[in-house]
LODOLUM-250416 format. One record per residue: residue number from 1; residue in three letters; y negated, z negated, x of N, C-alpha, C, O in turn. Coordinates in steps of 0.05 Angstrom, whole numbers, plus 5000, padded with zeros to 4 digits. Each point is the difference from the previous one (the first is absolute). Example, Ala and Ser with C-alpha at 12.3 -4.5 7.8 and 13.67 -1.06 7.14 Angstrom:
LODOLUM-250416
site resi 1	resn ALA	n_yy 5114	n_zz 4844	n_xx 5264	ca_yy 4976	ca_zz 5000	ca_xx 4982	c_yy 4976	c_zz 5000	c_xx 5018	o_yy 5000	o_zz 4987	o_xx 5021
site resi 2	resn SER	n_yy 4979	n_zz 5027	n_xx 4972	ca_yy 4976	ca_zz 4999	ca_xx 5016	c_yy 4978	c_zz 4986	c_xx 4985	o_yy 4978	o_zz 4996	o_xx 5010
end
This chain:
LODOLUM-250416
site resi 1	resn UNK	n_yy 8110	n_zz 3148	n_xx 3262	ca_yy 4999	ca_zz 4998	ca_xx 4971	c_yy 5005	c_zz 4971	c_xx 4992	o_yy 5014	o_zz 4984	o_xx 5012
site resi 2	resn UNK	n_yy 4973	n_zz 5012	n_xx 4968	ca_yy 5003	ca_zz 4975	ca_xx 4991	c_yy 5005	c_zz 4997	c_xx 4973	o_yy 4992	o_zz 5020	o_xx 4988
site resi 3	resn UNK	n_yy 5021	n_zz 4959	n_xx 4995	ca_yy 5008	ca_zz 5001	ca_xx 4968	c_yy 4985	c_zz 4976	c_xx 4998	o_yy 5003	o_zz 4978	o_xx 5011
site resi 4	resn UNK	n_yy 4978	n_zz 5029	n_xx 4972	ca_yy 4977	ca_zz 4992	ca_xx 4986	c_yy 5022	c_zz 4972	c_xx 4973	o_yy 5003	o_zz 4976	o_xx 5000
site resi 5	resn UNK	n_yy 5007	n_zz 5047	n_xx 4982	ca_yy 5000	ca_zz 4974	ca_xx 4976	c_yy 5026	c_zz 5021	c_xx 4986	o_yy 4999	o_zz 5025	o_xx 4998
site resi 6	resn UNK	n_yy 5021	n_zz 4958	n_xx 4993	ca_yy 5017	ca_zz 5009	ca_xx 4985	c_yy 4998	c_zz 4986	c_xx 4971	o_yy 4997	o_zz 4976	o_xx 4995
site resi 7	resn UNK	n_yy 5007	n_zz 5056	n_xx 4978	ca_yy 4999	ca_zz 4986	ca_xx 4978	c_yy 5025	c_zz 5018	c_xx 4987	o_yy 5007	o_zz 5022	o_xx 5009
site resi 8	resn UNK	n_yy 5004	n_zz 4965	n_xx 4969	ca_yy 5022	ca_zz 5010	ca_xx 4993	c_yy 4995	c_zz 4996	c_xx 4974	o_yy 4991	o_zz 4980	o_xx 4989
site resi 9	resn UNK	n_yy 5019	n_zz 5049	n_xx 4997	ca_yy 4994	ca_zz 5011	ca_xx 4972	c_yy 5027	c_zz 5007	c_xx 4990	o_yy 5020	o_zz 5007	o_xx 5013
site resi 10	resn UNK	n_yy 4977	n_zz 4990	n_xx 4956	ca_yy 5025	ca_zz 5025	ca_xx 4996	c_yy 4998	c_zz 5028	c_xx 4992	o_yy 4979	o_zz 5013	o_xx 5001
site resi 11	resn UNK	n_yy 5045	n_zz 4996	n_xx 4991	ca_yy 4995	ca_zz 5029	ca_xx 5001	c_yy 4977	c_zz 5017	c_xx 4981	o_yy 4999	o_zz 5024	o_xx 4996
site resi 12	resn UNK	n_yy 4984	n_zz 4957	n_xx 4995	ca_yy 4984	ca_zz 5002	ca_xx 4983	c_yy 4976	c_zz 5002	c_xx 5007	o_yy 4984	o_zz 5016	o_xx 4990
site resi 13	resn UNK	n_yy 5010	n_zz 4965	n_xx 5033	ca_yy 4974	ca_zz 5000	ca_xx 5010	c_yy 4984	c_zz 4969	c_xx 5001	o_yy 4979	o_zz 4992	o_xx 5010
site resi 14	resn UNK	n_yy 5046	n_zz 4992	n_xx 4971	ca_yy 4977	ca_zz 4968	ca_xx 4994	c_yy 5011	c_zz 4986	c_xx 5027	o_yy 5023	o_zz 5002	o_xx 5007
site resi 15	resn UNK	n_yy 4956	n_zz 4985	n_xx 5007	ca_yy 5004	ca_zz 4984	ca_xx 5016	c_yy 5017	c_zz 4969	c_xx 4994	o_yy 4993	o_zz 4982	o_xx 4986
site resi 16	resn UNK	n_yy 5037	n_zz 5019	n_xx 5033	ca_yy 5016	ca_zz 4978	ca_xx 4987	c_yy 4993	c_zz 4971	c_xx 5024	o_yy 5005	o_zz 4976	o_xx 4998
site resi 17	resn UNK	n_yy 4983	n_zz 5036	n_xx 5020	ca_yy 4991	ca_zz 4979	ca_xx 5027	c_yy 4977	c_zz 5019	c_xx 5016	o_yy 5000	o_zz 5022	o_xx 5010
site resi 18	resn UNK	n_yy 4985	n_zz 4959	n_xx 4988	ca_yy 4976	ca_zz 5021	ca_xx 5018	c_yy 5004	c_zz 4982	c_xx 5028	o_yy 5017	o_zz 4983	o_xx 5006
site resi 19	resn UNK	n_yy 4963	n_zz 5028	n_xx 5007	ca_yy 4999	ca_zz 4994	ca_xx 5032	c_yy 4984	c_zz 4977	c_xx 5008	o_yy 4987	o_zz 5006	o_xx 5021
site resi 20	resn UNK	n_yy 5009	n_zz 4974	n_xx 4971	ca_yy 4992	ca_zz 4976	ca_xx 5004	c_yy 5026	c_zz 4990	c_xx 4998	o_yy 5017	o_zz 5006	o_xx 4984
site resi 21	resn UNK	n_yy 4986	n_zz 4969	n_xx 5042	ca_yy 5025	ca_zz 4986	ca_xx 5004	c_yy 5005	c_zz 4983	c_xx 4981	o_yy 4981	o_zz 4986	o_xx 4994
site resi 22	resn UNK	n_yy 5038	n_zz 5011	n_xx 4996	ca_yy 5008	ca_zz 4967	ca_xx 4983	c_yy 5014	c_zz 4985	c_xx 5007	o_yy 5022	o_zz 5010	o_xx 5006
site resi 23	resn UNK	n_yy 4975	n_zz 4963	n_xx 4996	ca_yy 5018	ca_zz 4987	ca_xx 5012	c_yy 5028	c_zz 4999	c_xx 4987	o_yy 5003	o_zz 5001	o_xx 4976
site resi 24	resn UNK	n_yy 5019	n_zz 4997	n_xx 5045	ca_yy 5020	ca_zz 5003	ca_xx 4999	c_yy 5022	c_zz 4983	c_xx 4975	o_yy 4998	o_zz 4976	o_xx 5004
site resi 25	resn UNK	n_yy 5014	n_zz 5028	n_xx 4983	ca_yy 5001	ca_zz 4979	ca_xx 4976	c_yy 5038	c_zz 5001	c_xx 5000	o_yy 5019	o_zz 5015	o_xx 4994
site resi 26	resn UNK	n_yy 4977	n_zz 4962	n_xx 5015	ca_yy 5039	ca_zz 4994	ca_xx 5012	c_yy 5008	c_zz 5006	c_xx 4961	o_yy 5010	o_zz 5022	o_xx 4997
site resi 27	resn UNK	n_yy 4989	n_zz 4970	n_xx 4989	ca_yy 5007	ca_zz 5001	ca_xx 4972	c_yy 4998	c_zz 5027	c_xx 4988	o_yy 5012	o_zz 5005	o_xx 4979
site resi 28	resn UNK	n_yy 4976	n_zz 5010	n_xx 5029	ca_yy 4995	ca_zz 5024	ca_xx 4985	c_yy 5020	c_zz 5014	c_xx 4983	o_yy 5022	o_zz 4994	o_xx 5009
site resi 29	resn UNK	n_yy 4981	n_zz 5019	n_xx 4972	ca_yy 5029	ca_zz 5010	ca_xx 4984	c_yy 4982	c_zz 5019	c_xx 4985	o_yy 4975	o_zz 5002	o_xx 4997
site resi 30	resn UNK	n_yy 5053	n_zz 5018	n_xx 4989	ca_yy 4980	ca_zz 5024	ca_xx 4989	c_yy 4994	c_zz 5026	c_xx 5012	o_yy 5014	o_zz 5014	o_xx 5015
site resi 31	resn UNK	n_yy 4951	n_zz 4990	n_xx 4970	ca_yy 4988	ca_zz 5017	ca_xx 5012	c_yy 4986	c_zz 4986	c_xx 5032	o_yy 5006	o_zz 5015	o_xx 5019
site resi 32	resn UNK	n_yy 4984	n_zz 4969	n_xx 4987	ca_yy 4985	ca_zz 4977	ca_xx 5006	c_yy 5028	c_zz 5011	c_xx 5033	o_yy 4997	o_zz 5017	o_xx 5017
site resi 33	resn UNK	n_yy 5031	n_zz 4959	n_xx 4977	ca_yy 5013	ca_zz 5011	ca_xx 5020	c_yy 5002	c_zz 5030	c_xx 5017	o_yy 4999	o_zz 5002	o_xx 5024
site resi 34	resn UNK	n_yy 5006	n_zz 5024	n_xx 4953	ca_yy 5000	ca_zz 5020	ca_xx 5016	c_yy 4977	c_zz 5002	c_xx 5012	o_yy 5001	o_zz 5002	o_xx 5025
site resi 35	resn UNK	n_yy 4972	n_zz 4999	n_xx 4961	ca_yy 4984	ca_zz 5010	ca_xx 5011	c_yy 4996	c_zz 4991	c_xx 5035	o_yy 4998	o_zz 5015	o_xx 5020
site resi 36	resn UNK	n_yy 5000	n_zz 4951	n_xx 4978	ca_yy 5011	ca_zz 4988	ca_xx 5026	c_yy 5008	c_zz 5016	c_xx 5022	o_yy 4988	o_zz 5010	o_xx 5020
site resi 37	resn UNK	n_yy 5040	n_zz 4991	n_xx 4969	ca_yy 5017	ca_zz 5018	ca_xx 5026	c_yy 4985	c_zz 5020	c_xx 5002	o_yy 4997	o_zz 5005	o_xx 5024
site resi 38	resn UNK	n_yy 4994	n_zz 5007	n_xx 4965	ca_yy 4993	ca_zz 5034	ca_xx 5010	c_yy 4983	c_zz 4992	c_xx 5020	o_yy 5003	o_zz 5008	o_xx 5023
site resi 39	resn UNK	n_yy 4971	n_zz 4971	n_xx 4965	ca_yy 4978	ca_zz 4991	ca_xx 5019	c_yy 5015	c_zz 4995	c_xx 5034	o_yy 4995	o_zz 5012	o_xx 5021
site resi 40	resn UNK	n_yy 5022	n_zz 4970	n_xx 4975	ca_yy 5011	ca_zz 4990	ca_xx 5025	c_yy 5010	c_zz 5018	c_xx 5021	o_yy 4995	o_zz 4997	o_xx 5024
site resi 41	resn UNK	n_yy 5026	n_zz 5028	n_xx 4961	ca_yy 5019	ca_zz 5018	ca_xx 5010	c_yy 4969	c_zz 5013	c_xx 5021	o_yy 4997	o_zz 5001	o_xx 5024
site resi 42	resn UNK	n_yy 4987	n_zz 5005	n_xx 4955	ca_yy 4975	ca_zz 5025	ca_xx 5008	c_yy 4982	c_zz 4989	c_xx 5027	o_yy 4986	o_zz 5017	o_xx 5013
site resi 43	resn UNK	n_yy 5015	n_zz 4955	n_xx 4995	ca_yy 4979	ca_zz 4991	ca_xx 5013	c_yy 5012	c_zz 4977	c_xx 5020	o_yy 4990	o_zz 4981	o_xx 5012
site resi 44	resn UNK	n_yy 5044	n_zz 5032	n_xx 4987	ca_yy 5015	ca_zz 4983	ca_xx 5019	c_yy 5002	c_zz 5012	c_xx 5021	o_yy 5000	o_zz 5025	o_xx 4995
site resi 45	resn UNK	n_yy 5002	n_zz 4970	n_xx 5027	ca_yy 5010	ca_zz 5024	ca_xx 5037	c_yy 5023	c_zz 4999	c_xx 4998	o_yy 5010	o_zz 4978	o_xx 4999
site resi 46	resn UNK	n_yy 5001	n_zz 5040	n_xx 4999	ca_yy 5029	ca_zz 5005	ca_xx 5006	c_yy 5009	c_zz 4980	c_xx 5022	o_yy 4980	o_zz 4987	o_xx 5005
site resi 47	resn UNK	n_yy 5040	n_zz 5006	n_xx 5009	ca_yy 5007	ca_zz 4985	ca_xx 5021	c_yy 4986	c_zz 4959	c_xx 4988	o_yy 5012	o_zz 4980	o_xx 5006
site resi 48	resn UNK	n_yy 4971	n_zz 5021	n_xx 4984	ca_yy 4984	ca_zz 4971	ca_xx 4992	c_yy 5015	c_zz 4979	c_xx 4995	o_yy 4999	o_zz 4977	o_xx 5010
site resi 49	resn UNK	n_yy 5025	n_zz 5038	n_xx 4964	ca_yy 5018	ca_zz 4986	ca_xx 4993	c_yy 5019	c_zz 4983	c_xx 5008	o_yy 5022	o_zz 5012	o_xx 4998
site resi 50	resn UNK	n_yy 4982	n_zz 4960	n_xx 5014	ca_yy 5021	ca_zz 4995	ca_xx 5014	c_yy 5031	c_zz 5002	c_xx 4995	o_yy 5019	o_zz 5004	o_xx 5015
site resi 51	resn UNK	n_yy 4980	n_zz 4990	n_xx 4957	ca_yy 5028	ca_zz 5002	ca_xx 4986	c_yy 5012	c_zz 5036	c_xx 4997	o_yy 5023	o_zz 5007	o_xx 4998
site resi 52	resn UNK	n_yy 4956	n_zz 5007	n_xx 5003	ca_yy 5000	ca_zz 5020	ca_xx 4990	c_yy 4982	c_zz 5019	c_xx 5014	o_yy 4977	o_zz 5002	o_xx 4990
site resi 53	resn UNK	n_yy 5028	n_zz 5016	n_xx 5035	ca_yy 4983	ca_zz 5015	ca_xx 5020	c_yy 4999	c_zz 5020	c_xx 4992	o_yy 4987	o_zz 5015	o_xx 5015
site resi 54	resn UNK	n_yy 5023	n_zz 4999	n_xx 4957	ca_yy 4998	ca_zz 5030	ca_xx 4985	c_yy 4982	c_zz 4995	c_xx 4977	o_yy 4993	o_zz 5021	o_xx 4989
site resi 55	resn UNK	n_yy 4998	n_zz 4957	n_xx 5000	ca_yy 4983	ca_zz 4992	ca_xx 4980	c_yy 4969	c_zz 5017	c_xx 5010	o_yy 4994	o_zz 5001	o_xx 5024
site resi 56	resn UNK	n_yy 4989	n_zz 5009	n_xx 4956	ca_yy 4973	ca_zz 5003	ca_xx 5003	c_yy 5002	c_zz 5034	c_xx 5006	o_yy 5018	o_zz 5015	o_xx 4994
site resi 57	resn UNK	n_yy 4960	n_zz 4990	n_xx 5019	ca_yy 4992	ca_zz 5024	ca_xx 5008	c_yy 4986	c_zz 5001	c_xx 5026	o_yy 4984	o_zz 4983	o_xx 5009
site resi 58	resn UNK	n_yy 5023	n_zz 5041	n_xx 5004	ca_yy 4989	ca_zz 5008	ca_xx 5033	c_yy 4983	c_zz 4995	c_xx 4998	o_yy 4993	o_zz 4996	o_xx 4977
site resi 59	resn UNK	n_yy 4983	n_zz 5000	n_xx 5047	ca_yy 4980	ca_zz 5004	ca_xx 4996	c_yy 4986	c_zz 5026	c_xx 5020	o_yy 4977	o_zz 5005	o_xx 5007
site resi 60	resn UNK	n_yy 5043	n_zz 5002	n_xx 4997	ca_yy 4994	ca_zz 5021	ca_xx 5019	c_yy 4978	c_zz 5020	c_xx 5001	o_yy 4986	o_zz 5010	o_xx 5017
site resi 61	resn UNK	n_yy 5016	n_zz 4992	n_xx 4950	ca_yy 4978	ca_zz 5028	ca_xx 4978	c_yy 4972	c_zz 4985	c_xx 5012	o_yy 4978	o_zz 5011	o_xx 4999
site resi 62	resn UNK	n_yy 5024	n_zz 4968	n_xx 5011	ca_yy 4966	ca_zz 4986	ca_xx 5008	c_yy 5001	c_zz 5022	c_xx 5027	o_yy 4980	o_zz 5012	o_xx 4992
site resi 63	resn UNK	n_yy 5025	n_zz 4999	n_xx 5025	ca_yy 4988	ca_zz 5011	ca_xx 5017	c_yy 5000	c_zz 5034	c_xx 5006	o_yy 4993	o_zz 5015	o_xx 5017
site resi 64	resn UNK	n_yy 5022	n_zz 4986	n_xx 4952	ca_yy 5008	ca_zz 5034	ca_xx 4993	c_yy 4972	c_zz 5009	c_xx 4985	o_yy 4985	o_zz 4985	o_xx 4986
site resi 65	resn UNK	n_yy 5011	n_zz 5048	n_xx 5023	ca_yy 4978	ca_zz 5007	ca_xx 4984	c_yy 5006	c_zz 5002	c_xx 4966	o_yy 5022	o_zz 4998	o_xx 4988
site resi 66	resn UNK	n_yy 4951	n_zz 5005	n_xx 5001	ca_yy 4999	ca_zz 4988	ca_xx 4977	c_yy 5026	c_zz 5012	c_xx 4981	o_yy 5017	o_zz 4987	o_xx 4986
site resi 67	resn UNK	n_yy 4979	n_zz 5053	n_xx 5019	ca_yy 5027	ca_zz 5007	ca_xx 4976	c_yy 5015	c_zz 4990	c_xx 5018	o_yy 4991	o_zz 4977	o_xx 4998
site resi 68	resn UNK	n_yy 5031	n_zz 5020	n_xx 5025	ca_yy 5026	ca_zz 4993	ca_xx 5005	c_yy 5003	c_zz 4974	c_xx 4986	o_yy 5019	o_zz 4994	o_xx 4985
site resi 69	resn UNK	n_yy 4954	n_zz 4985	n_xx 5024	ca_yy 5008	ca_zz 4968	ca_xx 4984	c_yy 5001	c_zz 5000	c_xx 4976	o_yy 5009	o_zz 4979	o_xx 4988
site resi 70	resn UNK	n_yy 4983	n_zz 5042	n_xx 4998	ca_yy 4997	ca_zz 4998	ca_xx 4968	c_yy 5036	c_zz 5013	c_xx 4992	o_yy 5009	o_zz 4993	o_xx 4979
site resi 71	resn UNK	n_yy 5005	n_zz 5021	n_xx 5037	ca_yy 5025	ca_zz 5001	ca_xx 4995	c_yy 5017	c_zz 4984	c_xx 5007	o_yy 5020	o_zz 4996	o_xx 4986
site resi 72	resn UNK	n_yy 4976	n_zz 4988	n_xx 5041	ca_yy 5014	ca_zz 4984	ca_xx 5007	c_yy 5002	c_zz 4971	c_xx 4980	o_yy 5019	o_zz 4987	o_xx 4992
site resi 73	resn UNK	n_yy 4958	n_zz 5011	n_xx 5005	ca_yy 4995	ca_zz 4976	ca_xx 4965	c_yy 5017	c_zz 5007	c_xx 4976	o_yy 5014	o_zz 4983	o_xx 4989
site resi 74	resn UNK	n_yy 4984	n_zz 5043	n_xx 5003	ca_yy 5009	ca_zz 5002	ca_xx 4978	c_yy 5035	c_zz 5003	c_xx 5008	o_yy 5014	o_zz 4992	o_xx 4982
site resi 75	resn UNK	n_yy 4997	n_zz 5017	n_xx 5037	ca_yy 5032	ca_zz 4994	ca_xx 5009	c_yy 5009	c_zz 4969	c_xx 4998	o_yy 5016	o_zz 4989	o_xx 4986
site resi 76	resn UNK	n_yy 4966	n_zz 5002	n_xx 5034	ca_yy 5007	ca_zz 4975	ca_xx 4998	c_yy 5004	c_zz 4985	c_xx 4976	o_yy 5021	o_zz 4993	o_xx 4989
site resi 77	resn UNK	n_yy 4957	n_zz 5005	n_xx 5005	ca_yy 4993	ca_zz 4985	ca_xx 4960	c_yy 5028	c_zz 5004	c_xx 4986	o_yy 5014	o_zz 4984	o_xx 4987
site resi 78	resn UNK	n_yy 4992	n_zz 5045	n_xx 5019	ca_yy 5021	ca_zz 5012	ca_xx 4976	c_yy 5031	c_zz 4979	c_xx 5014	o_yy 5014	o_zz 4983	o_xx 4988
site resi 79	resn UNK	n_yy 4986	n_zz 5025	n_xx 5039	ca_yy 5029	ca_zz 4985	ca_xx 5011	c_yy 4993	c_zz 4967	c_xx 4990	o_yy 5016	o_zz 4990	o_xx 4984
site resi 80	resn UNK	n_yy 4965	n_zz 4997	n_xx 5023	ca_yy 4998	ca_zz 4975	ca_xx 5003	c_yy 4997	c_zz 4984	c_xx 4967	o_yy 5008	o_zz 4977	o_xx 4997
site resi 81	resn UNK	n_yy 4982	n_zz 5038	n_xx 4982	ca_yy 5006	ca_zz 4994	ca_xx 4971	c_yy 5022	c_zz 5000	c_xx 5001	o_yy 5014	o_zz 4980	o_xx 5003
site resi 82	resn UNK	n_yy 4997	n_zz 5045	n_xx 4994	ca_yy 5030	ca_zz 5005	ca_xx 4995	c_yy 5022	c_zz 4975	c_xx 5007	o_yy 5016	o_zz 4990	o_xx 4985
site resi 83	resn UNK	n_yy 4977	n_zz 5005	n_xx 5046	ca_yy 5019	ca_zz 4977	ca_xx 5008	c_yy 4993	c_zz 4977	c_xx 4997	o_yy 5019	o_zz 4984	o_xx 5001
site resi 84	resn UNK	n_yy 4957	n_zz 5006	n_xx 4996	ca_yy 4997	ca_zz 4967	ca_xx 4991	c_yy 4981	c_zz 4998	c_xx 4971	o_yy 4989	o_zz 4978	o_xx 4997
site resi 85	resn UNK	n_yy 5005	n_zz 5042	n_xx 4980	ca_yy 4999	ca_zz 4994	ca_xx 4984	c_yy 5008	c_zz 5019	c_xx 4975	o_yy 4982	o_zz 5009	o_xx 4985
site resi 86	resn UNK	n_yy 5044	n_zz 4995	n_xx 5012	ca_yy 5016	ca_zz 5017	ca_xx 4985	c_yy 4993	c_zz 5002	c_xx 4973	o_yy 5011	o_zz 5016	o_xx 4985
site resi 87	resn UNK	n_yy 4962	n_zz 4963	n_xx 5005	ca_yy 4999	ca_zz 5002	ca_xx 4968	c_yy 4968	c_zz 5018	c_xx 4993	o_yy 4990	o_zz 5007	o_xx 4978
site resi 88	resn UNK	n_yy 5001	n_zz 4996	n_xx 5052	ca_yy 4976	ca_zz 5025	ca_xx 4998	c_yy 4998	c_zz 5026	c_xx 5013	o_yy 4993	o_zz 4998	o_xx 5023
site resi 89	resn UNK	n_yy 5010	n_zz 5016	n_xx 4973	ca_yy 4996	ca_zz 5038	ca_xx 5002	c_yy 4987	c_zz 5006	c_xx 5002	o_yy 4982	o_zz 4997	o_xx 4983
site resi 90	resn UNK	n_yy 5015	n_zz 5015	n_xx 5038	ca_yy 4962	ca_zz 5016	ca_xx 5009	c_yy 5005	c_zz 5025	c_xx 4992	o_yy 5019	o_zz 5015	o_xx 5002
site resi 91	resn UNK	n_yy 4946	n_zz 4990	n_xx 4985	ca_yy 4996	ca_zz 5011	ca_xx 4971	c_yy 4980	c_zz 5026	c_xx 5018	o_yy 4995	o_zz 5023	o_xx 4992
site resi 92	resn UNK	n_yy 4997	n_zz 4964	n_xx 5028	ca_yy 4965	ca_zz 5016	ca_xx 5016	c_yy 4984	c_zz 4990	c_xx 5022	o_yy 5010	o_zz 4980	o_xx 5011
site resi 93	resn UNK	n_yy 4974	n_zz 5025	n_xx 4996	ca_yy 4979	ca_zz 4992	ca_xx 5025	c_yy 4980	c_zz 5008	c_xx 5000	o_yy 4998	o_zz 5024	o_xx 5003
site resi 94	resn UNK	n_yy 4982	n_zz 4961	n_xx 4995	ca_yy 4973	ca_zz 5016	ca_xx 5012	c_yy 4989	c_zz 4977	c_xx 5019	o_yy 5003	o_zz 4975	o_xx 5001
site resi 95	resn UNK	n_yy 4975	n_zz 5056	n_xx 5023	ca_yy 4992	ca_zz 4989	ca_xx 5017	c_yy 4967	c_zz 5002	c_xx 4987	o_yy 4991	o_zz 5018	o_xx 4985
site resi 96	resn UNK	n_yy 4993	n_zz 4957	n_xx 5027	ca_yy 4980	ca_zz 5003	ca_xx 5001	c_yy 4977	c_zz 4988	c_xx 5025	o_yy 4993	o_zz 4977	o_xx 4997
site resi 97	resn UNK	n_yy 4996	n_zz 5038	n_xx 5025	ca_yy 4993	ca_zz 4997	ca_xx 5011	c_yy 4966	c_zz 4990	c_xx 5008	o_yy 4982	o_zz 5015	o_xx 4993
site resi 98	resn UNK	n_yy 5011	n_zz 4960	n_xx 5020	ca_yy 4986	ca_zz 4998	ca_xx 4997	c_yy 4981	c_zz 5007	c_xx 5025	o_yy 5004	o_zz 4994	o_xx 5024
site resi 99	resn UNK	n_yy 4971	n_zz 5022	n_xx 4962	ca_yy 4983	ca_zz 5018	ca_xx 5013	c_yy 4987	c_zz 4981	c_xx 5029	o_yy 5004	o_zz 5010	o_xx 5022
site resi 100	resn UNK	n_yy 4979	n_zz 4963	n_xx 4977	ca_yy 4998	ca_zz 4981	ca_xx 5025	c_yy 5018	c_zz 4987	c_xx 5011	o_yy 4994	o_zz 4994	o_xx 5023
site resi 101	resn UNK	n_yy 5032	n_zz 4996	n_xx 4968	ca_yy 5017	ca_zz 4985	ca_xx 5021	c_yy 5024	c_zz 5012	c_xx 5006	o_yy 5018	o_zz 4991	o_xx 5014
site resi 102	resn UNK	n_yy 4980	n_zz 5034	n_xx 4970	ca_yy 5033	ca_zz 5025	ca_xx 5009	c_yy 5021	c_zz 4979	c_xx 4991	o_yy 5016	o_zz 4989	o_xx 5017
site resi 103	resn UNK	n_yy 4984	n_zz 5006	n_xx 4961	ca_yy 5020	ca_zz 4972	ca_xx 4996	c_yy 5016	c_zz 5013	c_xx 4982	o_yy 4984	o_zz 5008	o_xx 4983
site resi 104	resn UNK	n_yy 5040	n_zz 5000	n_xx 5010	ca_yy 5012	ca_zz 5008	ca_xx 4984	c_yy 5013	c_zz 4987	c_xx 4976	o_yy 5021	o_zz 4986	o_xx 5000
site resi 105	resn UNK	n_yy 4959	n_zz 5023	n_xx 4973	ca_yy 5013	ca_zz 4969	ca_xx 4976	c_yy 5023	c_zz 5025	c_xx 4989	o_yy 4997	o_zz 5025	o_xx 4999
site resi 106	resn UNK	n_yy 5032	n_zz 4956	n_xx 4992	ca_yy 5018	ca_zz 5015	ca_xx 4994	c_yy 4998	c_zz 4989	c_xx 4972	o_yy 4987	o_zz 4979	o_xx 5000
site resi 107	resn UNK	n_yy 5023	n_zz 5029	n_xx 4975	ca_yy 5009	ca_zz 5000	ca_xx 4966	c_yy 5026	c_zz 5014	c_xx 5004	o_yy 5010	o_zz 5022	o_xx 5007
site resi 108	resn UNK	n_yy 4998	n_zz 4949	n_xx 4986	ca_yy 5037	ca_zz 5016	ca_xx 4997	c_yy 5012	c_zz 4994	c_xx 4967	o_yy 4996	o_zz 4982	o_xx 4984
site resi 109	resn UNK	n_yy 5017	n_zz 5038	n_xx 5015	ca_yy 4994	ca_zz 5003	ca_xx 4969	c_yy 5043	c_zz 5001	c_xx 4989	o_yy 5017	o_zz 5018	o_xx 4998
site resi 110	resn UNK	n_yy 4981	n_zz 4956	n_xx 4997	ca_yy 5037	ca_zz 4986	ca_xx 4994	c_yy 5012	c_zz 5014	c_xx 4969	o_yy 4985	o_zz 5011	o_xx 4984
site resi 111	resn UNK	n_yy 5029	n_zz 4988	n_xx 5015	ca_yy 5012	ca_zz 4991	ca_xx 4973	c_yy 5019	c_zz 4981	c_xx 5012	o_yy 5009	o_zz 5001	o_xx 5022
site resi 112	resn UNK	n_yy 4999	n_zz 4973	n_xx 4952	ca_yy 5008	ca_zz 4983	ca_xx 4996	c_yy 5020	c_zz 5003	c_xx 4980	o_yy 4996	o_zz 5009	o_xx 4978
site resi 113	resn UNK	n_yy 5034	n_zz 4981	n_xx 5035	ca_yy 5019	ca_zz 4996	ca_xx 4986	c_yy 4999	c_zz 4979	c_xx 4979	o_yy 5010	o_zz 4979	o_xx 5008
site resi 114	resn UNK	n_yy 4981	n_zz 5019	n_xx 4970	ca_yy 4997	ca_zz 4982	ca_xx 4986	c_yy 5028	c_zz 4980	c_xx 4987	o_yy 5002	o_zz 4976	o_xx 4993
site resi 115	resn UNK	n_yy 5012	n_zz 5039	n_xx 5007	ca_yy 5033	ca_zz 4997	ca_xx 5002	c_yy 5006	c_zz 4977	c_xx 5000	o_yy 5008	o_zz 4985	o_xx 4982
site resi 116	resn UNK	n_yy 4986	n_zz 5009	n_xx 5052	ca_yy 5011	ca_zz 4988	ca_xx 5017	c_yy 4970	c_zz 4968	c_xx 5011	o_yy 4998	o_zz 4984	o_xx 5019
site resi 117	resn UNK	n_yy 4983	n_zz 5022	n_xx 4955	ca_yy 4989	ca_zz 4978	ca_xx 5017	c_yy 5011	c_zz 4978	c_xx 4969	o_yy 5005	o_zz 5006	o_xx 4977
site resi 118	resn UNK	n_yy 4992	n_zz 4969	n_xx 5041	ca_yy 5015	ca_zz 4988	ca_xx 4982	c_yy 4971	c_zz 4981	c_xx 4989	o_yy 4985	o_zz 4993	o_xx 5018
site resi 119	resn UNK	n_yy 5008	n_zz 5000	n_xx 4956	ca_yy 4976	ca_zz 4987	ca_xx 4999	c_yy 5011	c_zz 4971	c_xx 4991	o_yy 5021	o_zz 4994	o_xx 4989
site resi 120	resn UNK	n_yy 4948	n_zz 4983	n_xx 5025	ca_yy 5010	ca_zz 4975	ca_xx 4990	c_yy 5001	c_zz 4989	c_xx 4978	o_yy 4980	o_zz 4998	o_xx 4987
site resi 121	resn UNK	n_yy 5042	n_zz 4992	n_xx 5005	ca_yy 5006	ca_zz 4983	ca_xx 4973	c_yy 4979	c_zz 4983	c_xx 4994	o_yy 4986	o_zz 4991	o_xx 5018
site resi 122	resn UNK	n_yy 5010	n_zz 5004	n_xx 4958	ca_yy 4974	ca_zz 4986	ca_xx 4996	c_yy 5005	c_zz 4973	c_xx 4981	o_yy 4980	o_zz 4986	o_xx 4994
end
């Protein structure tokens, strides 16, 4: 199995980051920052991290059939928000599979603590 493209929505349905990469933006704050982390947490290998060998997600679900990896994703997601980005809540998941490359695109669908993001002074 393979993961095609991650895009992340909120509980609504509007796309808040689709699945084209963006480059990485050391400054980011906001919406702009969370969204960031989620990108990073979602598309990091567990172990990658040097400072930090619990950061990211297994990648194990790459050689699990499709329903076991589609649970093993959504456990993970839930542990791995929870511990490195406390100001978003997973809201949902959908899988969508693609019919020629068996590539699995995931929509993960957040709510945002709005609370807690702090916006820049202007």
């Amino acid at each position: 199995m393979n993961i095609g493209t991650w895009t992340i929505t909120d509980s609504q349905g509007r796309i808040l980051s689709g699945p084209e990469q963006e480059a990485f933006d050391f400054g980011a704050t906001g919406l702009n920052e969370v969204l960031q982390n989620v990108r990073v947490i979602l598309t990091t290998r567990i172990g990658s991290v040097m400072l930090d060998r619990r950061f990211g997600l297994d990648f194990t679900f790459l050689d699990a059939p499709q329903n076991k990896a589609q649970l093993m994703i959504v456990q993970q997601m839930c542990i791995a928000l929870t511990q490195f980005e406390p100001r978003v809540r997973f809201s949902g998941i959908a899988f969508d599979i693609d019919k020629v490359t068996y590539a699995m695109n995931v929509t993960l669908a957040i709510t945002i603590n709005s609370d807690e993001i702090i916006l820049p002074s202007r």
